[in-house]
C-alpha positions as CSV (number, residue, x, y, z in Angstrom):
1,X,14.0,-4.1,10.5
2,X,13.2,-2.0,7.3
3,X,16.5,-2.1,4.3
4,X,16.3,0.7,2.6
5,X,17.8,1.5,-1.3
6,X,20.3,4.3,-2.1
7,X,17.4,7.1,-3.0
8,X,16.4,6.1,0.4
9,X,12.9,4.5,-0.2
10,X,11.9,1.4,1.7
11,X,13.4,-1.9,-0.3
12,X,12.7,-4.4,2.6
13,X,10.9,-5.1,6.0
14,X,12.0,-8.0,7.5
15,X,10.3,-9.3,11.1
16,X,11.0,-12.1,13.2
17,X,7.4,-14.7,13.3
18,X,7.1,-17.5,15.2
19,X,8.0,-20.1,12.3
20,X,11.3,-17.8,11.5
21,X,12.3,-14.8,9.6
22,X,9.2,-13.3,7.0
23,X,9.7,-10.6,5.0
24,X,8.2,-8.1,1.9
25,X,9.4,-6.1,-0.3
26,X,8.7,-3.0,-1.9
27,X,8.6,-1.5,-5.6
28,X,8.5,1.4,-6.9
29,X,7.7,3.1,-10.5
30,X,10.7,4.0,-11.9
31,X,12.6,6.6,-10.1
32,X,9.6,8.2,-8.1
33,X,8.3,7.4,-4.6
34,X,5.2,5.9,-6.2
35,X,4.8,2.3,-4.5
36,X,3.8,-0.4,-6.9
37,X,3.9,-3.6,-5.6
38,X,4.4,-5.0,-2.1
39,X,5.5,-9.0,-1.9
40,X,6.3,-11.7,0.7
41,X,9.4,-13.8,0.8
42,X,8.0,-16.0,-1.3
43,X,7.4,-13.6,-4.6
44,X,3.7,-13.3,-4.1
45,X,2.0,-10.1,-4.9
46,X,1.0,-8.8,-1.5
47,X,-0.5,-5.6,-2.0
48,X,-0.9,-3.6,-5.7
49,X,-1.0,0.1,-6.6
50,X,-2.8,2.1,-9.4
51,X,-2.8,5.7,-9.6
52,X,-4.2,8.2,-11.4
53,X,-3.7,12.5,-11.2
54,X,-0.7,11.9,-8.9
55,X,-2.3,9.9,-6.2
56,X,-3.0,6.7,-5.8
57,X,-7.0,5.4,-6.9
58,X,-7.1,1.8,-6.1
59,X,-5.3,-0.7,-4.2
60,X,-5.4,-4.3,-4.6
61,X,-4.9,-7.2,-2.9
62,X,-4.8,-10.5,-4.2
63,X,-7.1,-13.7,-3.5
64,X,-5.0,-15.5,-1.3
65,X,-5.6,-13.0,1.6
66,X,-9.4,-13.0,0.4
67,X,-9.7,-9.2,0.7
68,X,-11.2,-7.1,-1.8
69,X,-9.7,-4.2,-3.2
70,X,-10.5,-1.0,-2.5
71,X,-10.9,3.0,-3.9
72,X,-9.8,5.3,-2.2
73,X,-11.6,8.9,-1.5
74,X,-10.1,12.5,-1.5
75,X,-11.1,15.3,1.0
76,X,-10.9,19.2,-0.7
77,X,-7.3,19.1,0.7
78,X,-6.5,16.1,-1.2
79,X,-5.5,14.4,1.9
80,X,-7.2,10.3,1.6
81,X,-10.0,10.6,3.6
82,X,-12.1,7.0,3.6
83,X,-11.8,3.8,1.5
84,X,-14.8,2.4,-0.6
85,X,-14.8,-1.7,-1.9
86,X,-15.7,-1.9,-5.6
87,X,-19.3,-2.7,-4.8
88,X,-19.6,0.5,-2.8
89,X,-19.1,-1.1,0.7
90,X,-16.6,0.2,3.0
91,X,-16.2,4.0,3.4
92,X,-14.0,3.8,6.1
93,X,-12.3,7.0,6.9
94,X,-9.1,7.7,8.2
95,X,-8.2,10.1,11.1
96,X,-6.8,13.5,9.6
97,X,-3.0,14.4,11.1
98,X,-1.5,17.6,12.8
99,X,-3.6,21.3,12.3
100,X,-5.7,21.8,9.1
């Protein structure tokens, strides 16, 4: 079930687990769409944003999901196109949506 906050951007996803009800929730910078921060019921960061130009660069995640953070790559469009870790691993790319 997603909550959402009265300039309708996501505030809350909540899910039913098998030990109960888990949750996160989502922040924003100030009043744009930019997402910041992503926690879980318990206040721990989650997931982490950094942008730069208008998009976002980097996200991070922090150590108690041991996963590395990771850069972000831009096609000519501007569309993400592939992820990169910090120590150039990765590239993953992304499947491009709907007619170029």
């Amino acid at each position: 079930m997603l909550d959402y906050d009265l300039r309708d951007r996501i505030r809350a996803f909540y899910e039913n687990c098998a030990n109960g009800l888990a949750y996160q929730t989502f922040g924003y910078i100030g009043e744009t769409d930019w997402l910041s921060v992503v926690r879980d019921q318990y206040g721990n960061i989650v997931q982490r944003y950094l942008y730069a130009n208008g998009r976002p660069l980097r996200m991070d995640n922090p150590s108690h999901y041991q996963k590395p953070s990771y850069y972000l790559r831009y096609n000519a469009r501007g569309d993400a196109a592939a992820s990169v870790q910090q120590n150039g691993d990765g590239g993953a790319g992304w499947t491009q949506f709907g007619a170029w």
